[in-house]
ROFIPA-205399 format. One record per residue (C-alpha): residue in three letters; y, z, x. Coordinates in pm, whole numbers, plus 50000, padded with zeros to 5 digits. Last residue first. Layout:
! residues N
ALAYZX ...
***
This chain:
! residues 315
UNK285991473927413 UNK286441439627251 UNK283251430827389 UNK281441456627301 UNK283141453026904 UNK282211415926966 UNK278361424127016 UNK278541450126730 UNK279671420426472 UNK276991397926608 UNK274351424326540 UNK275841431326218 UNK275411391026150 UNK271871389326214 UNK270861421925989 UNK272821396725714 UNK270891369725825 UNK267671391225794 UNK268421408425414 UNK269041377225262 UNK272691356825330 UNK275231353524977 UNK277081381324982 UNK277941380925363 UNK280181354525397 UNK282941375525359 UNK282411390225647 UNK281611358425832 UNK285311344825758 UNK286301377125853 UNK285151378326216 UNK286161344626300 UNK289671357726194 UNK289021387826417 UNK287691359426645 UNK291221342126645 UNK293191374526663 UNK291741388226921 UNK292091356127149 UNK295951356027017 UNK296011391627147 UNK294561379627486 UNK296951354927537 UNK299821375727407 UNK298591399227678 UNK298991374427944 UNK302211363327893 UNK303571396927870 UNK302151402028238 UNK303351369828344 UNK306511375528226 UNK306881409828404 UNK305861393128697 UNK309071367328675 UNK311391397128589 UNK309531416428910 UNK310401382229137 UNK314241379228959 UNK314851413829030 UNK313351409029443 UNK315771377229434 UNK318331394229317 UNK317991421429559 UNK317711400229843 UNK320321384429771 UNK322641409129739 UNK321331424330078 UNK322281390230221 UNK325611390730080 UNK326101428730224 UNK324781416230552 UNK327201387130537 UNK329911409830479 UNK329141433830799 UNK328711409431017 UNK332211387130906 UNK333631429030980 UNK331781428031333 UNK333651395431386 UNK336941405331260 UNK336631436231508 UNK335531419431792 UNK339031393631730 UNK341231429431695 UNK339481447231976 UNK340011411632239 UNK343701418532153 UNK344111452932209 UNK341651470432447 UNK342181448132778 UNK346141450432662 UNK346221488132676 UNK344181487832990 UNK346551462033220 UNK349461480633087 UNK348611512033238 UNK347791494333579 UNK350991485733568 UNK352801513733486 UNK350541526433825 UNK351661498534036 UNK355711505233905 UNK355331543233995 UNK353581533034398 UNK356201547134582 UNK356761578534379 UNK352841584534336 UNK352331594134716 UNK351101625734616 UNK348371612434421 UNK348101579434306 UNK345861578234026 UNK347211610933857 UNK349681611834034 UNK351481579133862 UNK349891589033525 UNK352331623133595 UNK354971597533689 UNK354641578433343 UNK354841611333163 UNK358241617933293 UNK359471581733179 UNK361601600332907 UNK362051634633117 UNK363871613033428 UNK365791590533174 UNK367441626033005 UNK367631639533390 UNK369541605433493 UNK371991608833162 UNK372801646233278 UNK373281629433643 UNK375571605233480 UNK377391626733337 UNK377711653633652 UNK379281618533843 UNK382021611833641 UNK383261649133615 UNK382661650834010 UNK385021618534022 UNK387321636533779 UNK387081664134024 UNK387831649034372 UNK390721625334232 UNK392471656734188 UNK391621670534495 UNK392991637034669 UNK395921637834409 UNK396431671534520 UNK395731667534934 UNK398291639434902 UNK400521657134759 UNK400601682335025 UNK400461660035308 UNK404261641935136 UNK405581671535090 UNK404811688635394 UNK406161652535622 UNK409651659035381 UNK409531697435465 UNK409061692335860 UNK413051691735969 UNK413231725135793 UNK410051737935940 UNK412161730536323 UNK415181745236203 UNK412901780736108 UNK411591773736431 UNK414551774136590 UNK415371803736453 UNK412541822336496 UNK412671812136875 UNK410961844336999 UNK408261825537202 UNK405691833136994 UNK407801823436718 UNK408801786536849 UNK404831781037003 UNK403671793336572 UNK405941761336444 UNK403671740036683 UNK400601755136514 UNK401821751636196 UNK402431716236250 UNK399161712536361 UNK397641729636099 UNK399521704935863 UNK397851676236011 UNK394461689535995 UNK394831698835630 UNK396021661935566 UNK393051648635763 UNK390641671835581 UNK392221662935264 UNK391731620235309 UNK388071626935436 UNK387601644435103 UNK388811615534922 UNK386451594135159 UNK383731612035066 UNK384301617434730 UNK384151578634688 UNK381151577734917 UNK379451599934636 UNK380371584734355 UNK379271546434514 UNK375781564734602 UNK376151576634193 UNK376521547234047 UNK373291530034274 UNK371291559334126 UNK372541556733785 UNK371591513133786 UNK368261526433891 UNK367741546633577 UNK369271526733366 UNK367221495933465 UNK363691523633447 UNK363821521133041 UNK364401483733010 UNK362291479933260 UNK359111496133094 UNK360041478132759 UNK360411442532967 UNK356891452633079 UNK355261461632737 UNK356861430632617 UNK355351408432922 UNK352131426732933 UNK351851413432551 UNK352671386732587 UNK350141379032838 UNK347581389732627 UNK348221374532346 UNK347641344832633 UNK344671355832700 UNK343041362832365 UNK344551327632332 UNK342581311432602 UNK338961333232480 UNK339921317932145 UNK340591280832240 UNK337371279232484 UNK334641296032190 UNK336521264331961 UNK335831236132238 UNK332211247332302 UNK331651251931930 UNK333041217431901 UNK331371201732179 UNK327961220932059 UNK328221196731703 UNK327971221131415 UNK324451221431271 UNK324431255231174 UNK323631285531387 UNK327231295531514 UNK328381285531155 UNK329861316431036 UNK330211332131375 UNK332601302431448 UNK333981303431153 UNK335441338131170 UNK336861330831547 UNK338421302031432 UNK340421319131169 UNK341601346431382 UNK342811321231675 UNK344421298731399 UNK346511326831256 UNK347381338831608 UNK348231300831707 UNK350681295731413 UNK352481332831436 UNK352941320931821 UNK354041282731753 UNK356671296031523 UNK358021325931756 UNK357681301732019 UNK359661273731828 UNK362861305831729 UNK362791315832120 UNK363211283032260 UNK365851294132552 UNK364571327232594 UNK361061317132697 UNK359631347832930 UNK361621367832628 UNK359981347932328 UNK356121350932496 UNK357061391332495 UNK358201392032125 UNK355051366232029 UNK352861390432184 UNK353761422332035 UNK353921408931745 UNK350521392431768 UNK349121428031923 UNK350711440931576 UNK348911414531366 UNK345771420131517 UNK345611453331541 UNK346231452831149 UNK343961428931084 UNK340941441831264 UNK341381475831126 UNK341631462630786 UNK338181443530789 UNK337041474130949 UNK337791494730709 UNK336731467930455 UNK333271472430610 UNK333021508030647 UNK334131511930252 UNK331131487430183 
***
């Protein structure tokens, strides 16, 4: 009995989370009616778990074949489309947690060609103010120190103005580094989330597992939802099994009580029978008795000899 209410409970519970499950997913692929899918979803679970019940109640009865044609149909259709929701809400799930991580990668390629060009910016800065050194250098190697020193002068305006841009460029530089360590510590967090997705990945994939990650989630989903659904309706079956073979066994029993109450009768029956046949010649018995006073010697020789024959008898 405790088996069979397990299972009973089992059954359910699957059930209703794999309906969950599926009436989320079946509400995302229909966004725009999502409040009349979550009511026609809870409506067709019910129905599916119902139907399935009295089918294997009344597979042998005389039910029409259309009908138990139509009804086998139904459930095997909405064991399908539970189904289907739920590989649509495990695969919404699965993209919800991989969007992040593909939306980090594209963040950080625009980082990257941001500190690019910023760096581009200093090396062209640094290049121009070597050259200026370099001309400044001609002026001293050729002993024109103060010329040169006029020369500098004259540059100081074109220094400023390559110096601050190197500064702003550097500065630029590290908040974009800033920027792009974060989301890199964010990508590593994603990266050890899905982690054991990749090892399923090589697992079935092997080394070329990073091209074929979204087959192998896949693939994953594909076995959780062959187990899930079509479980919870087996279940309810093996549990309508399981109750009917406890009725039965009730049955039986009563019927095997009522069969050694009905024998027991009998047996009573017959030995009031035979007491009531005592009785009557015991009374037979003492009517002659007592009619002994007034037979001769022969009669009453005649009687004894009846008296020992039902004694025998008796015996």
């Amino acid at each position: 009995m405790f088996l069979t209410i397990l299972t009973f409970l089992s059954a359910i519970s699957i059930s209703v989370i794999a309906a969950g499950y599926s009436i989320i997913g079946l509400a995302t692929l229909f966004a725009g009616a999502a409040i009349p899918i979550i009511a026609m979803g809870t409506a067709l679970e019910i129905g599916k778990l119902v139907a399935a019940s009295w089918l294997y109640q009344n597979w042998r009865s005389d039910v029409p074949k259309l009908l138990k044609a139509y009804l086998f149909t139904s459930i095997i259709v909405l064991i399908f489309i539970t189904s289907m929701g739920i590989f649509g809400f495990l695969s919404k799930a699965h993209l919800d947690q991989v969007k992040p991580q593909s939306g980090n990668a594209l963040n950080i390629q625009v980082l990257d060609k941001q500190i690019n060009q910023q760096q581009v910016i200093i090396d062209r800065a640094e290049k121009t103010l070597n050259s200026l050194d370099k001309a400044l250098d001609k002026y001293i190697d050729m002993e024109y120190v103060s010329r040169g020193l006029k020369e500098r002068e004259k540059q100081k305006a074109e220094r400023e103005v390559l110096n601050k841009t190197i500064s702003e460029a550097t500065a630029k530089i590290v908040e974009l580094n800033k920027t792009k360590n974060s989301i890199e510590l964010e990508q590593i967090k994603i990266e050890a989330e899905v982690g054991p997705l990749k090892y399923v990945a090589e697992l079935i994939y092997g080394d070329d597992a990073k091209s074929h990650f979204d087959e192998a989630v896949r693939i994953v989903i594909l076995i959780l939802i062959f187990v899930f659904d079509p479980l919870a309706v087996l279940l309810l079956i093996a549990a309508n099994i399981s109750l009917k073979q406890i009725r039965l066994k009730k049955n039986l029993t009563k019927l095997d009580e009522k069969n050694q109450l009905e024998k027991r009768i009998e047996r009573q029956q017959s030995k009031i029978e035979k007491l009531k046949e005592k009785d009557r010649d015991f009374r037979k018995l003492v009517a002659e008795v007592g009619e002994l006073k007034d037979m001769s010697e022969d009669e009453i020789k005649l009687k004894l000899n009846q008296i020992y024959d039902w004694n025998d008898k008796s015996n």
